[in-house]
MINU-488764 format. One line per 8 residues: their letters; for each residue x, y, z of C-alpha. Coordinates in nm, 2 decimals. Layout:
// residues N
A) X Y Z | ...
//
This chain:
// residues 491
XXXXXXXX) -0.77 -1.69 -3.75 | -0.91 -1.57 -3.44 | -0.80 -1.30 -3.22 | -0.71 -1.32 -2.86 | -0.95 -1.08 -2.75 | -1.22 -1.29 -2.96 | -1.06 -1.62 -2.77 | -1.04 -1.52 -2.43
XXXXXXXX) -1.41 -1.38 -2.50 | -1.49 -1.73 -2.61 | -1.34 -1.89 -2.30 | -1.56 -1.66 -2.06 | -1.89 -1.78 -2.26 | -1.77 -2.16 -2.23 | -1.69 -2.13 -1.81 | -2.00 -1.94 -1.74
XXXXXXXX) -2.18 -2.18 -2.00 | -2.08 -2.50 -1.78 | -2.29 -2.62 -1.52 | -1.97 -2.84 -1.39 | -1.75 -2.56 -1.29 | -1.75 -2.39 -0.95 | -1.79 -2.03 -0.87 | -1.45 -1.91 -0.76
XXXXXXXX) -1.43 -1.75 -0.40 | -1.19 -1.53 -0.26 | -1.00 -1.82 -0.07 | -0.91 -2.00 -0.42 | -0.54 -1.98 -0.59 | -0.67 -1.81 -0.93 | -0.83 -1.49 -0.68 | -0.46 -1.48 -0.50
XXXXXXXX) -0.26 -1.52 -0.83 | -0.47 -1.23 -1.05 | -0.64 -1.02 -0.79 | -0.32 -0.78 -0.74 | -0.23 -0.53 -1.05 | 0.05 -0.65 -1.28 | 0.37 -0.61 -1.18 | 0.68 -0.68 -1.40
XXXXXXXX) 1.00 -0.80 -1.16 | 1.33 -0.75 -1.19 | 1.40 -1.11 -1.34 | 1.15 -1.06 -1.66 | 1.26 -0.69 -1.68 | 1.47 -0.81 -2.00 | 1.19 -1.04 -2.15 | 0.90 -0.77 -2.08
XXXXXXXX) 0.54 -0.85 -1.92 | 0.46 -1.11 -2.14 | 0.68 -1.39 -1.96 | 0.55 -1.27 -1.66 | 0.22 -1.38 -1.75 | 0.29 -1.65 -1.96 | 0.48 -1.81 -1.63 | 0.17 -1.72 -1.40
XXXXXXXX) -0.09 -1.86 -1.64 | 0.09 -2.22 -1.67 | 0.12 -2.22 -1.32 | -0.21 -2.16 -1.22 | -0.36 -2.35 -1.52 | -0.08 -2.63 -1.56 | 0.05 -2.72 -1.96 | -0.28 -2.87 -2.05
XXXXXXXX) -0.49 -2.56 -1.89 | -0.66 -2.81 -1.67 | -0.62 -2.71 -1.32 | -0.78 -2.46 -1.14 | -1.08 -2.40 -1.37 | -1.35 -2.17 -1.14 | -1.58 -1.93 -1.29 | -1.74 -1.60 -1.18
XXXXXXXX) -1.61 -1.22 -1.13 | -1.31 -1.39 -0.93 | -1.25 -1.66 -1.17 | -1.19 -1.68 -1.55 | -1.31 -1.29 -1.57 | -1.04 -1.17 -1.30 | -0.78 -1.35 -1.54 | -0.89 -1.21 -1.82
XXXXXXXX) -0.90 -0.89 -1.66 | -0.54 -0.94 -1.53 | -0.47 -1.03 -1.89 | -0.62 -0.68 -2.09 | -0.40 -0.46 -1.85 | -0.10 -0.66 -1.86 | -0.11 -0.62 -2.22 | -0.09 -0.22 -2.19
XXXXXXXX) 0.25 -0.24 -2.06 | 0.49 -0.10 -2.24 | 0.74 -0.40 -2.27 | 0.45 -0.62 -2.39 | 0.54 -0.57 -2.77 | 0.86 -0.54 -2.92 | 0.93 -0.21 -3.12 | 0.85 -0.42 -3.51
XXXXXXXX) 0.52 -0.53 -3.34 | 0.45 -0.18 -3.20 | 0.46 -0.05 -3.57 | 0.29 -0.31 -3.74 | -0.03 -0.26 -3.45 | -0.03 0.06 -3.56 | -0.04 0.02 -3.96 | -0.33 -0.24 -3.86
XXXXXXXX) -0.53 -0.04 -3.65 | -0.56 -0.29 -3.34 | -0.63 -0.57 -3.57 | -0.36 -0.74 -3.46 | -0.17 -1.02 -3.25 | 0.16 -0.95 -3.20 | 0.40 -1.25 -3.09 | 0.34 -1.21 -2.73
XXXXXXXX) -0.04 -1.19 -2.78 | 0.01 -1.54 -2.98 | 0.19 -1.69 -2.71 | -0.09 -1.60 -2.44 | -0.37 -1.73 -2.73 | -0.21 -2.08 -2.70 | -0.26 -2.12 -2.32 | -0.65 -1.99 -2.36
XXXXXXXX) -0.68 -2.23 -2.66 | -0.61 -2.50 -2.44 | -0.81 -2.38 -2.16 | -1.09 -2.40 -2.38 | -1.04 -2.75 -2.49 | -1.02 -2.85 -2.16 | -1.38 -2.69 -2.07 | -1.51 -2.84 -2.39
XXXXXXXX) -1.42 -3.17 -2.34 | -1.56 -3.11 -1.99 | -1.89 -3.09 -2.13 | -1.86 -3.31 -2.33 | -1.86 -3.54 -2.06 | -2.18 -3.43 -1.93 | -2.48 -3.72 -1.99 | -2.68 -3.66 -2.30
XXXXXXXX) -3.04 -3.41 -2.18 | -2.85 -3.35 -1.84 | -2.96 -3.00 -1.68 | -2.78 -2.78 -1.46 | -2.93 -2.79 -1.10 | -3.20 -2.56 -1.08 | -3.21 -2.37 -0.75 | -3.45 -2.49 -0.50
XXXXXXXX) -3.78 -2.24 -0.54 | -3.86 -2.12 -0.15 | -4.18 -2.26 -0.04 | -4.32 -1.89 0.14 | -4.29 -1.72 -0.22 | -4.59 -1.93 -0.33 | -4.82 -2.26 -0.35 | -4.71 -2.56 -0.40
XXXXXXXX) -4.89 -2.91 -0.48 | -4.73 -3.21 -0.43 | -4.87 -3.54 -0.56 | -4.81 -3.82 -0.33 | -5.04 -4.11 -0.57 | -5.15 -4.15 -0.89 | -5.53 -4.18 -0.96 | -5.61 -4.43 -1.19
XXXXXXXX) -5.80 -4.31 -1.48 | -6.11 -4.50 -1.64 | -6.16 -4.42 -2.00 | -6.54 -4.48 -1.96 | -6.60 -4.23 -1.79 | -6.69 -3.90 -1.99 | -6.53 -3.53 -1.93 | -6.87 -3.42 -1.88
XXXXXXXX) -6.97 -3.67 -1.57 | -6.65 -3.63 -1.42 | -6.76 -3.61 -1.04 | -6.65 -3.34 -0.86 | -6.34 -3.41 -0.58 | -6.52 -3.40 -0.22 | -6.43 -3.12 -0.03 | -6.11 -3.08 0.11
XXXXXXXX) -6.05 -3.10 0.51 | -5.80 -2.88 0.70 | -5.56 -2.97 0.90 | -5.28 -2.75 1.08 | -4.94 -2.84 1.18 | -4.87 -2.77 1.54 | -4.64 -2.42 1.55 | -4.61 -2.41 1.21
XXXXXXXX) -4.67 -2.13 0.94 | -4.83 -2.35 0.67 | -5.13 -2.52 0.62 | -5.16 -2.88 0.45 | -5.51 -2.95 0.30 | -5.55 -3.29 0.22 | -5.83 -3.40 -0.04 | -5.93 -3.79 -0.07
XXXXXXXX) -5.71 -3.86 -0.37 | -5.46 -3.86 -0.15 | -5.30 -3.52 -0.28 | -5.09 -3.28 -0.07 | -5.18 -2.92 -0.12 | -4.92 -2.66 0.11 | -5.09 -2.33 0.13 | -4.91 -2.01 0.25
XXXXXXXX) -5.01 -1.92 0.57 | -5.07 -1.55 0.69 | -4.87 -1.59 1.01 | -4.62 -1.37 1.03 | -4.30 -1.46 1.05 | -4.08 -1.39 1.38 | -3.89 -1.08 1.32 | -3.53 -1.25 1.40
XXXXXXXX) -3.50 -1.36 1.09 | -3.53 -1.03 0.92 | -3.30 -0.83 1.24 | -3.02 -1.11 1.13 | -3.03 -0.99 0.77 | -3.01 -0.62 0.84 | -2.73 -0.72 1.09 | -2.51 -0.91 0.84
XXXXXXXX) -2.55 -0.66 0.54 | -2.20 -0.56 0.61 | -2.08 -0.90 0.60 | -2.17 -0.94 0.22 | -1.89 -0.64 0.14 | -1.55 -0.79 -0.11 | -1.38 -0.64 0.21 | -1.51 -0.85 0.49
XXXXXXXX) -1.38 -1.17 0.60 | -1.54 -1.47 0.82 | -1.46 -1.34 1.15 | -1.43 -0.99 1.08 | -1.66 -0.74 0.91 | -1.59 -0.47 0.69 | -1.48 -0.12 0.91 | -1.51 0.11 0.62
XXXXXXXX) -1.87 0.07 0.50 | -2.14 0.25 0.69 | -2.54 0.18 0.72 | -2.75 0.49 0.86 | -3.04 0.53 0.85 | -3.31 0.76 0.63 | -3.62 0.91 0.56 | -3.68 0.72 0.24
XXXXXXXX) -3.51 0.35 0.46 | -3.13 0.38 0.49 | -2.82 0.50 0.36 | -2.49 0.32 0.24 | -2.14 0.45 0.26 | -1.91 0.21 0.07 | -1.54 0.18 0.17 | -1.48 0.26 -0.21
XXXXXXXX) -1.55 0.60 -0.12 | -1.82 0.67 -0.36 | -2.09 0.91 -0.35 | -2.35 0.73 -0.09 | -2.65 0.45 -0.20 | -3.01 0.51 -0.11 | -3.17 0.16 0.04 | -3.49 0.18 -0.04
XXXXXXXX) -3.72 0.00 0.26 | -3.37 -0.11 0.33 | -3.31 -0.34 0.08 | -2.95 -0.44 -0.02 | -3.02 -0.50 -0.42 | -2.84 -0.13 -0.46 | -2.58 -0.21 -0.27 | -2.47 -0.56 -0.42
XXXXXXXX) -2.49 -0.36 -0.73 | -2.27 -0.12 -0.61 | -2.00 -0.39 -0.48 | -2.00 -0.52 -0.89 | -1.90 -0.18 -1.04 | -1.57 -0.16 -1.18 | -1.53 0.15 -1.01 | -1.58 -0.06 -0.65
XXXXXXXX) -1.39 -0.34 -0.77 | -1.06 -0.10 -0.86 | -1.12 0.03 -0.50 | -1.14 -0.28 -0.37 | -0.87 -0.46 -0.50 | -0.63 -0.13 -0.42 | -0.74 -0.15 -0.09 | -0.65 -0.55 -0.01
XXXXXXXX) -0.29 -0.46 -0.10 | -0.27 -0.15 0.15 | -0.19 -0.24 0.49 | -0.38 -0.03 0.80 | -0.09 0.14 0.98 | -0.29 -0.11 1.32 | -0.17 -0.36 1.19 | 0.21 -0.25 1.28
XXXXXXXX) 0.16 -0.20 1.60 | 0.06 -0.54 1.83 | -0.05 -0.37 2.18 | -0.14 0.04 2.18 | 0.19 0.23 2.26 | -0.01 0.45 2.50 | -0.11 0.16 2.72 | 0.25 0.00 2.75
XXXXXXXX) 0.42 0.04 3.11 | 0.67 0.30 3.15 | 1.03 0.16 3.17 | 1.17 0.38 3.45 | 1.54 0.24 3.33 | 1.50 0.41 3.00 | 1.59 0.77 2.96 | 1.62 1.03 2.72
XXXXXXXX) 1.94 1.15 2.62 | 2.08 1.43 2.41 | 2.37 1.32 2.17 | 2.69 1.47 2.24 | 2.82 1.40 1.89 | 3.19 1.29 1.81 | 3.48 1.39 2.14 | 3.75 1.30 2.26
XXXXXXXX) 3.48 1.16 2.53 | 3.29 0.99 2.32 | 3.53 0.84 2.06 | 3.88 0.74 2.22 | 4.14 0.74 1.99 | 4.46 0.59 2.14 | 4.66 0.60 1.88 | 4.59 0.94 1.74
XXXXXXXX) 4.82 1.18 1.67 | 4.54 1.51 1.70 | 4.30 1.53 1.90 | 3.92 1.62 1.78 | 3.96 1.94 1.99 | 4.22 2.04 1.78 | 4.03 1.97 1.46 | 3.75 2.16 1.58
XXXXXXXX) 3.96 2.48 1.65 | 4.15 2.45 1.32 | 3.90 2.39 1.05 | 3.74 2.63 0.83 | 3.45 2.47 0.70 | 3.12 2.33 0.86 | 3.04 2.13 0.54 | 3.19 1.83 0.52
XXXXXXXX) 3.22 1.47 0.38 | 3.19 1.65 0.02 | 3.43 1.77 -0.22 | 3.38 2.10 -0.29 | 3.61 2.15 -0.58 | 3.40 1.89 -0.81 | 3.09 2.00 -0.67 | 3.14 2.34 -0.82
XXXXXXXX) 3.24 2.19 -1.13 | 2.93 1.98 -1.13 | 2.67 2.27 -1.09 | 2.88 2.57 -1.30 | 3.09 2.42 -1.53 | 3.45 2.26 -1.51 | 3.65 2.67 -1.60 | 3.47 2.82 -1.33
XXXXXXXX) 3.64 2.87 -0.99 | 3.47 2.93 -0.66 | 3.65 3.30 -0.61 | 3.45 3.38 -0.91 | 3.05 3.26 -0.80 | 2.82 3.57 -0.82 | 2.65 3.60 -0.48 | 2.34 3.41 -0.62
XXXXXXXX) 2.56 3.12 -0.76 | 2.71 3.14 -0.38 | 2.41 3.08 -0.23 | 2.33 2.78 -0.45 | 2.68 2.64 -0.35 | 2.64 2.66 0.00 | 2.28 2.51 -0.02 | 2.39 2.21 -0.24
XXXXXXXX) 2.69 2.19 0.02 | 2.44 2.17 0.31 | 2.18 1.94 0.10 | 2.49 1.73 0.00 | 2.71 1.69 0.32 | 2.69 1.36 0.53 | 2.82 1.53 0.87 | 2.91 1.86 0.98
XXXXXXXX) 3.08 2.07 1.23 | 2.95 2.23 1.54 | 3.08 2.52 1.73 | 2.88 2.58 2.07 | 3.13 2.62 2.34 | 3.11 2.30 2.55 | 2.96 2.14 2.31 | 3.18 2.14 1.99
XXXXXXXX) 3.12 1.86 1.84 | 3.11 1.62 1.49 | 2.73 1.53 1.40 | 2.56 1.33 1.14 | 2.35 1.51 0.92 | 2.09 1.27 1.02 | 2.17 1.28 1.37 | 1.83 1.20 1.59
XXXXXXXX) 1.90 1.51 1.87 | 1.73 1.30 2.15 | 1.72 0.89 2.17 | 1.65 0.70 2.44 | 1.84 0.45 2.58 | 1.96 0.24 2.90 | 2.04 0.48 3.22 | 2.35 0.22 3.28
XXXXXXXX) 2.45 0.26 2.85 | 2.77 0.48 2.87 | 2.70 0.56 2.52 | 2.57 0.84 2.47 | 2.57 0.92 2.13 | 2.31 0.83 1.90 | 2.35 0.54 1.60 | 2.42 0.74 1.31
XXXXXXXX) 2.68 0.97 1.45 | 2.86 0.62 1.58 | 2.83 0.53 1.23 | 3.08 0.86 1.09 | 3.34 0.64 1.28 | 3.36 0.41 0.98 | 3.36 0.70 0.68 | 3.69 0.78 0.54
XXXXXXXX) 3.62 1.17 0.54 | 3.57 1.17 0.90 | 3.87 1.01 0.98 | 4.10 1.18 0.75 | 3.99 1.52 0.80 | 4.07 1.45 1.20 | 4.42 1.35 1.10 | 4.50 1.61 0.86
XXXXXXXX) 4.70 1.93 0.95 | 4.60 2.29 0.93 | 4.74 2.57 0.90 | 4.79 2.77 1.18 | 4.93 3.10 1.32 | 5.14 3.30 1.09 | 5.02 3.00 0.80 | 4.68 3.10 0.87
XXXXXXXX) 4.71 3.35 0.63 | 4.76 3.19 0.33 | 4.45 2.97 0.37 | 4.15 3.07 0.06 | 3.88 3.32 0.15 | 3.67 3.10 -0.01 | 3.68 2.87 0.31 | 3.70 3.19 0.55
XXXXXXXX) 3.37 3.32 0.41 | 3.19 2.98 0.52 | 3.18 3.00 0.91 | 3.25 3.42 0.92 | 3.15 3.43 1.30 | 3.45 3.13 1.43 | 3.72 3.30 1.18 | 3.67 3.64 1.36
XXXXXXXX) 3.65 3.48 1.64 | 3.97 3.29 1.60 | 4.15 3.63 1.51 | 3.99 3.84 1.72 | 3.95 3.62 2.03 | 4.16 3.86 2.28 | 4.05 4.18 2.15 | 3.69 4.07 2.21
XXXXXXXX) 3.73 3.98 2.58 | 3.95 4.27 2.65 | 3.67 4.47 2.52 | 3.38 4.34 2.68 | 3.59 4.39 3.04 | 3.58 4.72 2.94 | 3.25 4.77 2.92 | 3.25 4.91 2.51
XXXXXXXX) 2.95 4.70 2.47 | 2.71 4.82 2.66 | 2.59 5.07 2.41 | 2.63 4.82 2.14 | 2.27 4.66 2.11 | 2.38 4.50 1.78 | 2.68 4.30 1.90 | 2.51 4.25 2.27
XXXXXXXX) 2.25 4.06 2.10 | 2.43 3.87 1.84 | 2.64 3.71 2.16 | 2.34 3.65 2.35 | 2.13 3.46 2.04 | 2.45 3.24 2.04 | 2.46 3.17 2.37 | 2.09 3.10 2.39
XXXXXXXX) 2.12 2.86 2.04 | 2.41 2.66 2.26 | 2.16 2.63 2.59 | 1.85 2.53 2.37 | 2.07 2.29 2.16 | 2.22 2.14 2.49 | 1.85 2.07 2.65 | 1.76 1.93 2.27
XXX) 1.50 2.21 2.21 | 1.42 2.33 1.88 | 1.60 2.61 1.74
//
């Protein structure tokens, strides 16, 4: 019994063998169905590869394999193409027929293979019977010789011939006259048996013809279409005629005298086609855009804003019982819409506790916590503030919008965390103090702030900073990171 590989070879040597079938373009169904790689979707992810192209080869092909039957390197050789790398997918055998291709050595059809056999079986009856059909001594067409390559003779009459006559006194023809065609670049000689002879004349030809053909080299690429050339490939030219750049990105092709035989031999490389077929399915970032963004007319009614975040301005709350202000003075953490407890659990075990992190497992902690956290807390004077961890900084919108907060930190006014941590009561004065280091040791800077508040501006009336570099800087760096943050500069 044959072999599919032995079968679908069979089936290329039958199209290409047929004089009846077309040469498949890029503009037929079987180049759209096969020329993209295999790809196994979601709904044949429990069946495997195989039913994907089972299902693509009866619909292309039809039950009885008669539809759809073109020849050429876009044709039955792109299927079969399509075919061998399907096949290298790993959900194309089961696990039994895994093993047994093994113990065989490749020598083998497993059931899917079988399956896919049947359809080329009957795509090769189909192109049998097809010829079959085909008059008894019929020829394929034979392409049309060109008439500048060569003499021709034509033979308008047939002489009669008179048997008593000898070869030896067979007169010789009279000579031939010439006659020219008005503009033309051939010369007709007629003889007296009435018999056409076309010579080649040694006119040169106009030089349009051969501009045109330099011209349209590019149009020949896999890449180009009708209306609009290839923008990848390259022709410049050279001391030995002109060199070729394919979009492929291969190493470039000498055109010798500048013919184009090297180059069409370039486009039917494997390693082109690959390229080639990668590069229809990429999309040229161009193509997003419908007029350049740079030439568009300025919209004087469209500004840029800074996001405030989450207020009491932006986010009225009628029926709250604490305002965000509150929240923002109260909380510990800057970390939030996470639980900490299981995160630790998660990255150190479930009998560890936070109090007893080393300061490198600390460090990990907070960076997971940062990595981790959909929205956090900001402390920058007039601008304290909830944000999104995604929040865009600057967005532009309408000068008469009254929003001016940007779209994802709108969006923390539909998450649970956000809401319940607003509503939830902390601890405060003489409470304060039972509340975990752990959280203290998070935002160091607001809890001595918090408990040192007074002292602080008692002391810098004073004047006991002035030979304190140190602490003068540390409270001009935050100031600074509140203006920069305010005009949405960079930190």
């Amino acid at each position: 019994m044959p072999l599919l590989n032995d079968v679908m070879k069979e089936a290329l040597r039958l199209f290409e063998g047929c004089p009846m079938i077309a040469t498949a373009t890029c503009a037929d169904e079987i180049y759209k169905t096969f020329s993209r790689p295999p790809y196994l979707p979601p709904e044949d992810a429990d069946d495997g590869m195989w039913m994907t192209a089972n299902q693509k080869l009866e619909d292309l092909f039809g039950r009885d394999g008669q539809k759809n039957i073109l020849k050429g390197p876009e044709g039955i050789a792109l299927v079969i193409d399509w075919i061998n790398k399907a096949r290298k997918h790993p959900s194309w055998d089961s696990p039994v027929d895994k093993e047994r291709r093994l113990h065989k050595k490749g020598n083998f059809d497993s059931g899917s293979d079988l399956l896919i056999k049947v359809k080329f079986e009957r795509i090769c009856t189909s192109v049998e019977e097809l010829q079959e059909s085909l008059p008894t001594g019929s020829q394929p067409a034979q392409p049309i010789p060109n008439r500048s390559n060569g003499i021709k003779r034509w033979i308008v009459s047939n002489s009669t011939l008179d048997l008593n006559v000898s070869v030896a006194e067979e007169p010789k023809p009279p000579p031939k006259r010439q006659q020219k065609v008005a503009g033309g670049s051939t010369t007709i000689l007629i003889s007296s048996e009435d018999e056409i002879v076309f010579v080649k004349s040694n006119v040169k030809g106009s030089k349009t013809g051969k501009n045109s053909k330099k011209k349209n080299m590019i149009d020949l690429c896999p890449l180009s279409k009708p209306d609009q050339p290839c923008i990848r490939c390259k022709v410049e030219p050279h001391e030995k005629g002109k060199i070729f750049t394919c979009h492929c990105g291969a190493s470039p092709v000498t055109l010798r005298r500048g013919r184009i035989e090297a180059a069409q031999v370039h486009w039917k490389s494997a390693m082109c086609k690959n390229a080639t077929a990668a590069l229809r399915t990429n999309t040229l970032l161009s193509t997003y855009f419908v007029k350049d963004p740079a030439l568009q007319p300025v919209n004087k009614n469209i500004i840029d804003t800074v996001c405030l975040g989450l207020t009491d301005e932006t986010w009225v709350r009628p029926r709250a019982t604490q305002t965000i202000a509150q929240f923002m003075e109260s909380t510990c953490t800057i970390y939030c819409g996470i639980d900490r407890h299981k995160l630790c659990k998660e990255l150190f075990g479930p009998d560890i506790r936070e109090n007893d992190l080393i300061p490198s497992q600390k460090a990990q902690f907070l960076a997971t916590m940062d990595a981790r956290g959909t929205w956090v807390v900001k402390r920058n004077g007039d601008r304290n503030a909830i944000y999104s961890t995604s929040c865009e900084k600057t967005f532009k919108r309408h000068k008469k919008d009254p929003t001016q907060t940007c779209k994802p930190c709108l969006d923390l006014k539909e998450v649970d965390s956000v809401v319940s941590a607003i509503n939830h009561k902390y601890a405060d004065n003489d409470n304060f103090k039972f509340t975990p280091t752990t959280l203290l040791g998070i935002d160091t800077y607001h809890t001595l702030r918090r408990k040192h508040l007074e002292k602080l501006s008692l002391m810098a009336k004073k004047g006991l900073f002035q030979n304190r570099e140190a602490m003068k800087g540390m409270i001009m760096g935050c100031s600074i990171r509140a203006e920069r943050e305010e005009a949405g500069k960079s930190l």
